[in-house]
N, CA, C and O atoms as a printed pandas DataFrame, in Angstrom:
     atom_number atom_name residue_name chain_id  residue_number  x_coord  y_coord  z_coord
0              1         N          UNK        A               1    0.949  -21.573   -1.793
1              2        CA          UNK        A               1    0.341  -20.860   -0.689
2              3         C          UNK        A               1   -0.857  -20.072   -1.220
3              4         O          UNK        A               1   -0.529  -19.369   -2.176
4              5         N          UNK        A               2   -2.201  -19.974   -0.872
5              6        CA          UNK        A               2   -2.751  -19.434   -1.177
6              7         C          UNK        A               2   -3.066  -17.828   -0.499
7              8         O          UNK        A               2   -2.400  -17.359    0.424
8              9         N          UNK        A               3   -4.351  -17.039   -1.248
9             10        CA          UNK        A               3   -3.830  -15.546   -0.460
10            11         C          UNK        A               3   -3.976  -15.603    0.823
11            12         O          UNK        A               3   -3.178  -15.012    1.550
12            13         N          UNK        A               4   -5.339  -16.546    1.485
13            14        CA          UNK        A               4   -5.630  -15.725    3.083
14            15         C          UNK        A               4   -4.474  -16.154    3.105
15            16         O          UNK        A               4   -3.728  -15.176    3.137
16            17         N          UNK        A               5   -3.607  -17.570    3.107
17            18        CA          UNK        A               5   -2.616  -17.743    4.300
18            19         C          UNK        A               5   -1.211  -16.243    3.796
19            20         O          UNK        A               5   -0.397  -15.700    4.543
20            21         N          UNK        A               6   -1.436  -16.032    2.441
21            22        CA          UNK        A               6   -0.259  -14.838    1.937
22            23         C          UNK        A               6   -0.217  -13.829    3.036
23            24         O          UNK        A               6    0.728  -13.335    3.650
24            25         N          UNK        A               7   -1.768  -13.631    3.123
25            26        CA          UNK        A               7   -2.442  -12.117    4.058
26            27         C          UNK        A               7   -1.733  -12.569    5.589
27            28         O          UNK        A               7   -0.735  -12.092    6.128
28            29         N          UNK        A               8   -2.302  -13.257    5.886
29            30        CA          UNK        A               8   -1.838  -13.775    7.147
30            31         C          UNK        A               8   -0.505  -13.917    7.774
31            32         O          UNK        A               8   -0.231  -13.852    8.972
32            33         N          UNK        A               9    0.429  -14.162    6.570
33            34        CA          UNK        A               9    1.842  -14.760    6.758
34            35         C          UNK        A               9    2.493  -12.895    6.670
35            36         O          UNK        A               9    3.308  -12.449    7.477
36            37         N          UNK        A              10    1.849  -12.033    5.443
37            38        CA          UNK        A              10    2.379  -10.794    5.909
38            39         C          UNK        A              10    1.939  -10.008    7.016
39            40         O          UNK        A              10    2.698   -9.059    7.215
40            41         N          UNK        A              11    0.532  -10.107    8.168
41            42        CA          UNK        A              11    0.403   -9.566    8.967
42            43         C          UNK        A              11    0.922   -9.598    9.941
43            44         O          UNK        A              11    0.966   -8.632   10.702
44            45         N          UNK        A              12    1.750  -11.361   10.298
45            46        CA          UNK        A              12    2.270  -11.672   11.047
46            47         C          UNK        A              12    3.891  -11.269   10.900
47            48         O          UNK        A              12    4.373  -11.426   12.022
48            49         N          UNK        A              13    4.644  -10.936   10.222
49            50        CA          UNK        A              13    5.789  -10.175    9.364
50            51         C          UNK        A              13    5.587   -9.100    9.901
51            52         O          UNK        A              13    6.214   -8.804   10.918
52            53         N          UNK        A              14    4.765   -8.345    9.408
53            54        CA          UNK        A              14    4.598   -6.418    9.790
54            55         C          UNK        A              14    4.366   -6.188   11.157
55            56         O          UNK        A              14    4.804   -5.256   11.830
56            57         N          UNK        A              15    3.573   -7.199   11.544
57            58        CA          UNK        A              15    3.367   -6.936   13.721
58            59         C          UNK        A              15    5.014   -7.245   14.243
59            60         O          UNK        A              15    5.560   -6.862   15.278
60            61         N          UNK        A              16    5.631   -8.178   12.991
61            62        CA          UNK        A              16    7.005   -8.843   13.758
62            63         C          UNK        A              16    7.570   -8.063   14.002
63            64         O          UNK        A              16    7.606   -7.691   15.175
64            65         N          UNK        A              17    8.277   -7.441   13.041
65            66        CA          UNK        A              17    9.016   -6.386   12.730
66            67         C          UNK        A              17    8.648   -5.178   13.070
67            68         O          UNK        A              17    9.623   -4.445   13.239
68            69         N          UNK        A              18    7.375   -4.541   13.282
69            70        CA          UNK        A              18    7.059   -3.284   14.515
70            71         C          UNK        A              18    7.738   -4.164   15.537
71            72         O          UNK        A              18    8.956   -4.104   15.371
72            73         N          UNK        A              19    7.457   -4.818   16.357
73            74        CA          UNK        A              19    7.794   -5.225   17.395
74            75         C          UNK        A              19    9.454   -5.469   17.485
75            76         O          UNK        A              19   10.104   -5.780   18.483
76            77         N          UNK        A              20    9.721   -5.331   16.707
77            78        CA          UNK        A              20   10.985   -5.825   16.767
78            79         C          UNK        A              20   12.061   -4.494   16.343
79            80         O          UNK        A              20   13.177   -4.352   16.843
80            81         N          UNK        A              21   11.338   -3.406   15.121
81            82        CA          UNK        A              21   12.159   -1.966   15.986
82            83         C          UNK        A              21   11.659   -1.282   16.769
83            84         O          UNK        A              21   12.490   -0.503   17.237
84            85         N          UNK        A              22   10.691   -1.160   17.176
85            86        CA          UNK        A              22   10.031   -0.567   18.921
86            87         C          UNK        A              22   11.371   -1.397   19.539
87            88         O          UNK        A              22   12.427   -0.891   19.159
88            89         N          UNK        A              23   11.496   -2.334   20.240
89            90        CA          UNK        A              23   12.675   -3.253   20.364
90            91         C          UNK        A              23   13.593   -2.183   20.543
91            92         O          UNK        A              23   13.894   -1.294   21.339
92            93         N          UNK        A              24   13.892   -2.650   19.485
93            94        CA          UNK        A              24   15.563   -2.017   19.089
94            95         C          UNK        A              24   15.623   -0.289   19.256
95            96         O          UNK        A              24   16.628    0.420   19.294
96            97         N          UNK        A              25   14.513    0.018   19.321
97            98        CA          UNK        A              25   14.930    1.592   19.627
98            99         C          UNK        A              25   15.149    1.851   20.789
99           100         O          UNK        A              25   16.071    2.499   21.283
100          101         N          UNK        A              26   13.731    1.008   21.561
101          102        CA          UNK        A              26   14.012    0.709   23.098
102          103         C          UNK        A              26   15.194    0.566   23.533
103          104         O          UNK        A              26   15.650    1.386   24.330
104          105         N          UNK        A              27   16.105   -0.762   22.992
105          106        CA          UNK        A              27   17.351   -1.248   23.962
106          107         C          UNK        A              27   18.399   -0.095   23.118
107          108         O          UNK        A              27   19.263    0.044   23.984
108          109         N          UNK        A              28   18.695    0.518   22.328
109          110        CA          UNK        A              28   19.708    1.472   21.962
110          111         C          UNK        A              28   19.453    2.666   21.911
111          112         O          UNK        A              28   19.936    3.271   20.953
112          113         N          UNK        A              29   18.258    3.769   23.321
113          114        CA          UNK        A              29   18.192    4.753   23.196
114          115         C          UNK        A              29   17.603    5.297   22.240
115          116         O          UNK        A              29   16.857    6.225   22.550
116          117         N          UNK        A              30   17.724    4.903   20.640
117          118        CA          UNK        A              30   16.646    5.917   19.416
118          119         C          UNK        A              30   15.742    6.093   19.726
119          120         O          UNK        A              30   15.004    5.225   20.191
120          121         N          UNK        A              31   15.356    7.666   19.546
121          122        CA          UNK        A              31   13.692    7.706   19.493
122          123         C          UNK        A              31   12.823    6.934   18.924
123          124         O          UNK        A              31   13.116    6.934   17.729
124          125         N          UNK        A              32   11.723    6.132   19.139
125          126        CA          UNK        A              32   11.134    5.469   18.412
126          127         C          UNK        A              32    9.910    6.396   17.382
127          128         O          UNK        A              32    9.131    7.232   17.840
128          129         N          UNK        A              33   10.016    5.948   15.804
129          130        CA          UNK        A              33    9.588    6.408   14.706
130          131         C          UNK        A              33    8.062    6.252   15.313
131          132         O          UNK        A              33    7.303    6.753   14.483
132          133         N          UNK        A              34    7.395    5.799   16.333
133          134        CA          UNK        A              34    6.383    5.904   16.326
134          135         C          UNK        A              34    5.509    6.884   17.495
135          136         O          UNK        A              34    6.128    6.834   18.559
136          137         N          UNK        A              35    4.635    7.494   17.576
137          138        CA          UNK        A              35    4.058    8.518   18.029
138          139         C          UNK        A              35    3.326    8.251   19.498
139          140         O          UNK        A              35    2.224    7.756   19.736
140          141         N          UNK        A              36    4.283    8.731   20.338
141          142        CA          UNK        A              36    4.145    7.995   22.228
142          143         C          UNK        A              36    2.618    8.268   22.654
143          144         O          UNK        A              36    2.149    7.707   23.644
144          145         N          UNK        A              37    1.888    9.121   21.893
145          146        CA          UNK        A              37    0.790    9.150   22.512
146          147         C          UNK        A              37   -0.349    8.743   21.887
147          148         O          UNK        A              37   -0.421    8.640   20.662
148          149         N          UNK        A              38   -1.340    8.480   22.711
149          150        CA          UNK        A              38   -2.809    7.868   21.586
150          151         C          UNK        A              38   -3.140    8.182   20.411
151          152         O          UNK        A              38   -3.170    7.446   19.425
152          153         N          UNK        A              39   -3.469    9.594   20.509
153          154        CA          UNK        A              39   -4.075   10.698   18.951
154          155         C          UNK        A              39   -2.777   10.160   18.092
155          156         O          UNK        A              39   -3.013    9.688   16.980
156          157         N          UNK        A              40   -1.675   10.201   18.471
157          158        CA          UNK        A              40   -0.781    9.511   17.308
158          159         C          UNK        A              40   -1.247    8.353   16.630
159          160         O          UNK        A              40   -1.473    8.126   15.441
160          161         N          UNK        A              41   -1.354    7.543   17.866
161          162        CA          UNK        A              41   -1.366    6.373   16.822
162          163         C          UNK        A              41   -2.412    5.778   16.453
163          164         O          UNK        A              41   -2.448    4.767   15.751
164          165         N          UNK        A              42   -3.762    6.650   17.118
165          166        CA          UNK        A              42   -4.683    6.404   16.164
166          167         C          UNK        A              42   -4.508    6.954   15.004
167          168         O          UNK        A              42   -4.965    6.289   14.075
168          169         N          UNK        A              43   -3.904    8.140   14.668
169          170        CA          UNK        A              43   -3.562    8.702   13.188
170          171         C          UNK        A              43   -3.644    7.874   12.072
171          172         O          UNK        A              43   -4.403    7.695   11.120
172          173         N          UNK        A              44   -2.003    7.176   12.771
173          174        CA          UNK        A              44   -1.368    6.529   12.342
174          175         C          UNK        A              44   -2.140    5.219   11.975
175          176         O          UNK        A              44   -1.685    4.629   10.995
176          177         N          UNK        A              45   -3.426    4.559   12.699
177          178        CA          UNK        A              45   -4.363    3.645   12.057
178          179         C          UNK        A              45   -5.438    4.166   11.492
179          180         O          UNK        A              45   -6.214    3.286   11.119
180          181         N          UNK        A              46   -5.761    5.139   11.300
181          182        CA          UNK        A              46   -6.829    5.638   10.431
182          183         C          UNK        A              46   -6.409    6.006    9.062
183          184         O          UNK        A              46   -7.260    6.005    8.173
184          185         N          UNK        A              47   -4.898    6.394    8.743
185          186        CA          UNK        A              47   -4.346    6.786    7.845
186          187         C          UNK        A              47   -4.289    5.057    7.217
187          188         O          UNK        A              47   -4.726    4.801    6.095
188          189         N          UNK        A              48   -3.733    4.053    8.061
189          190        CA          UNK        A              48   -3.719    2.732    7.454
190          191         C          UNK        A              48   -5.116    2.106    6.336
191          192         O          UNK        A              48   -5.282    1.460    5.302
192          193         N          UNK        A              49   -5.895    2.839    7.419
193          194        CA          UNK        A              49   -6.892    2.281    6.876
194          195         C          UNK        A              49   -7.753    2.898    5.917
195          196         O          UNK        A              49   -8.720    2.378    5.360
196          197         N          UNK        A              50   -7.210    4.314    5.746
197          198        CA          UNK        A              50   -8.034    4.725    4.812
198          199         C          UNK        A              50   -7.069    4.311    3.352
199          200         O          UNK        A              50   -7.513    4.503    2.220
200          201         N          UNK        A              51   -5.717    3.729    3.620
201          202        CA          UNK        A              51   -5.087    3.858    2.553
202          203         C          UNK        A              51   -5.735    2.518    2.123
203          204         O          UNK        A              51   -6.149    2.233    0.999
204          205         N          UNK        A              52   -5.741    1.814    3.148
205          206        CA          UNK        A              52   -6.369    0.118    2.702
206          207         C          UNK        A              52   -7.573    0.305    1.839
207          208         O          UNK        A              52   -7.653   -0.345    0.796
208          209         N          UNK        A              53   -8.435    1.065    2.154
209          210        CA          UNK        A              53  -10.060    1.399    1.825
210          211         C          UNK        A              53   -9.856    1.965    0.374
211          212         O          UNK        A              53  -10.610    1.540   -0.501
212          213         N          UNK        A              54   -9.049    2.742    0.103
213          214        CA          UNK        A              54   -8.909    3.740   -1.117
214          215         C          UNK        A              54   -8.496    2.698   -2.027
215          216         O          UNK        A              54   -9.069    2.567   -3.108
216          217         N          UNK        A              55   -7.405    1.834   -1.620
217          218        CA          UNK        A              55   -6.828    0.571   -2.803
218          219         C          UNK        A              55   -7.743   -0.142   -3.069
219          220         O          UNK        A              55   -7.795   -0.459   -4.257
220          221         N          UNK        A              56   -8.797   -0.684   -2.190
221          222        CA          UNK        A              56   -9.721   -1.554   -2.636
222          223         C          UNK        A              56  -10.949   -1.093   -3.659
223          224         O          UNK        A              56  -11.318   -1.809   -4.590
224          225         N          UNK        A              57  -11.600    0.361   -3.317
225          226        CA          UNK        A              57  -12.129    0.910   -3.647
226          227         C          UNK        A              57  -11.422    0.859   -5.622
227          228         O          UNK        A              57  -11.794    0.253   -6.628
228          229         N          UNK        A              58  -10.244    1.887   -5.314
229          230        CA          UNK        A              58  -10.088    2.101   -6.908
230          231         C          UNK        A              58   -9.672    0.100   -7.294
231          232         O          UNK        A              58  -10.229   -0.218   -8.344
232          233         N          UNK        A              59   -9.276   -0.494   -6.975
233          234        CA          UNK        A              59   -9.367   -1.971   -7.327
234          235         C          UNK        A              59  -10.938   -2.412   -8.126
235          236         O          UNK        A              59  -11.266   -3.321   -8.889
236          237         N          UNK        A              60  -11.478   -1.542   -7.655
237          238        CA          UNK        A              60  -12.964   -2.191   -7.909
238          239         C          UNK        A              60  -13.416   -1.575   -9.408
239          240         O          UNK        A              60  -13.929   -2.200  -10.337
240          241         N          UNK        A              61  -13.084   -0.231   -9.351
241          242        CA          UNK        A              61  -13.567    0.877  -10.492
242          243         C          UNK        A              61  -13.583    0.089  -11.783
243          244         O          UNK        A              61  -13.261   -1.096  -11.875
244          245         N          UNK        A              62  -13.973    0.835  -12.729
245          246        CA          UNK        A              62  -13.301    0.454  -13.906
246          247         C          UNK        A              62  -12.372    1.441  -14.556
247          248         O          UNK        A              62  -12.308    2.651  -14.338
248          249         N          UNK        A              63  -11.731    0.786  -15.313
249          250        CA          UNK        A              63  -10.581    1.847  -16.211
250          251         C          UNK        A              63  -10.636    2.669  -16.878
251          252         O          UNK        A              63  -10.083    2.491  -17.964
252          253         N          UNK        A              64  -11.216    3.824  -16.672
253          254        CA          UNK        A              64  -11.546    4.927  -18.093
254          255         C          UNK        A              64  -10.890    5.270  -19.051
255          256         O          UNK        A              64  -11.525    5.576  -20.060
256          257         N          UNK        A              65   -9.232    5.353  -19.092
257          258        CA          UNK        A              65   -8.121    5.402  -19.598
258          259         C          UNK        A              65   -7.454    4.118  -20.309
259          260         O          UNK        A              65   -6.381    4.055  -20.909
260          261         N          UNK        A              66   -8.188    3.349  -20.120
261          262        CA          UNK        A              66   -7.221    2.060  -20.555
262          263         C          UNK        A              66   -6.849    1.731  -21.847
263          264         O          UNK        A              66   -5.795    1.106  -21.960
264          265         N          UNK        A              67   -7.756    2.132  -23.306
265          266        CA          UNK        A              67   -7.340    2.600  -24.362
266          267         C          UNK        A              67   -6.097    3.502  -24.773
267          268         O          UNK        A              67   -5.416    3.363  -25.789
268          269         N          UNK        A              68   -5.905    4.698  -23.522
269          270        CA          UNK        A              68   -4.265    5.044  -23.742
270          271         C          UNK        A              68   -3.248    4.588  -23.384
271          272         O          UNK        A              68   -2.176    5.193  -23.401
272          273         N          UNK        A              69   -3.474    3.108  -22.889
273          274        CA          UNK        A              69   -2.062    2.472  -21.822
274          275         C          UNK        A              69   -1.669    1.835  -22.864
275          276         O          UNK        A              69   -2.267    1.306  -23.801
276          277         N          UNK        A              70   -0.233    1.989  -22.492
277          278        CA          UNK        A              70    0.539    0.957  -23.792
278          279         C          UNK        A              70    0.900   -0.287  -22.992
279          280         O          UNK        A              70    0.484   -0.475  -21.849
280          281         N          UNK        A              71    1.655   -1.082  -23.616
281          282        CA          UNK        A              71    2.081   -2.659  -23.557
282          283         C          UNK        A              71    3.750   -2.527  -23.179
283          284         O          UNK        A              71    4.370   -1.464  -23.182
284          285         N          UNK        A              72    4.249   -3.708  -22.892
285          286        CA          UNK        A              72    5.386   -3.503  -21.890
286          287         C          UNK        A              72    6.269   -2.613  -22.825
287          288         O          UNK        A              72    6.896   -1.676  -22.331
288          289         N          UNK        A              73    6.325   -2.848  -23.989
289          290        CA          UNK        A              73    7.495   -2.024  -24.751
290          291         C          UNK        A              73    6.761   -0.507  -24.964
291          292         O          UNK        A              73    7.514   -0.024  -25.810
292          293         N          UNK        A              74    5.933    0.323  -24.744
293          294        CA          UNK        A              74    5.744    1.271  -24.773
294          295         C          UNK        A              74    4.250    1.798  -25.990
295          296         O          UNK        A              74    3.544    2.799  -26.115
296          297         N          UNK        A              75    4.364    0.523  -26.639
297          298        CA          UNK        A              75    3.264    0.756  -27.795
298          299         C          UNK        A              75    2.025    0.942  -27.235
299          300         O          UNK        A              75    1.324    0.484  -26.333
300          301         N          UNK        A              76    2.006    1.898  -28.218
301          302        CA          UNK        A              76   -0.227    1.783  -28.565
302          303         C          UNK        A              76   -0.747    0.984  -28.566
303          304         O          UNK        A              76   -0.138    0.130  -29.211
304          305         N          UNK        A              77   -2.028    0.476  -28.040
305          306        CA          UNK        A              77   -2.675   -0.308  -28.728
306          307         C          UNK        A              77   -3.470    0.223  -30.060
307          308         O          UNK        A              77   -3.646   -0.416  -31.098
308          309         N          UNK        A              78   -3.881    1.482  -29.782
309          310        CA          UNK        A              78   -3.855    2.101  -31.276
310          311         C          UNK        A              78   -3.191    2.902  -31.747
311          312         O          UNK        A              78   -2.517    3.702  -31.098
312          313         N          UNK        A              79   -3.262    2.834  -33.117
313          314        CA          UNK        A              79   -2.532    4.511  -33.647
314          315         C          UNK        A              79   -2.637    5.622  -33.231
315          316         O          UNK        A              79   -3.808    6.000  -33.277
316          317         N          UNK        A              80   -1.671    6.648  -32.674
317          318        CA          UNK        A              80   -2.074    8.001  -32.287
318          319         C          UNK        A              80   -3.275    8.934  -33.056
319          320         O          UNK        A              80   -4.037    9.773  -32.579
320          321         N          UNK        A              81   -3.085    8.320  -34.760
321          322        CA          UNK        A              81   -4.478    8.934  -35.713
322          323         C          UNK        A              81   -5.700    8.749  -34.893
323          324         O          UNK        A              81   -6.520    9.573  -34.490
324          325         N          UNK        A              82   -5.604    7.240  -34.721
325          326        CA          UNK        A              82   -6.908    7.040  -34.259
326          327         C          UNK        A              82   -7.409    7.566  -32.575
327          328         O          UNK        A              82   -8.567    7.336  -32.224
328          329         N          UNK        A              83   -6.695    8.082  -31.876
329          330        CA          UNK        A              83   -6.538    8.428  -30.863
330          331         C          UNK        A              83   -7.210    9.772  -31.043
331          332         O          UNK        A              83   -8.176   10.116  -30.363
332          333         N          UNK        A              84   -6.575   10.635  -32.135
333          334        CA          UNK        A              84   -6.973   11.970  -32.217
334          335         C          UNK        A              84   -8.191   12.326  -32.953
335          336         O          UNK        A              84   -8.510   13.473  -33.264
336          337         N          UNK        A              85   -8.993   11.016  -33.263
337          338        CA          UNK        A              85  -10.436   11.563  -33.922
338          339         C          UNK        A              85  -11.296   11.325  -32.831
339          340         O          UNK        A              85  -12.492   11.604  -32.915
């Protein structure tokens, strides 16, 4: 599968499933987790989207830190000596 159809196959998932506990809160009385009036849920899509915007954004950066990240077992890539000059 490639990504658009990945993207696609999860947008269609996440609309499902809103739709489907809106649903279920509907037919069993729960309040529904989502916010009955407009200013809500525009919030609630501006917050989406700024979170979308911010991931892509730092996606893009480069790594300033990446000399201190270690490897799956926890190591340096360098010596702490060399770290501290």
């Amino acid at each position: 599968m490639n990504t658009a159809a990945t993207q696609k196959t999860k947008i269609a998932l996440g609309l499902l499933l809103g739709f489907a506990i809106g649903a279920l809160c509907r037919w069993t009385g729960v309040p529904s987790p989502a916010p009955p009036v407009l200013a809500g849920a525009l919030l609630v899509v501006a917050m989406t989207l700024g979170y979308i915007a911010t991931d892509r954004w730092f996606a893009k950066r480069e790594a300033r830190h990446r000399h201190l990240c270690g490897g799956p077992d926890g190591s340096l890539k360098r010596s702490p000596k060399a770290l501290a000059d």
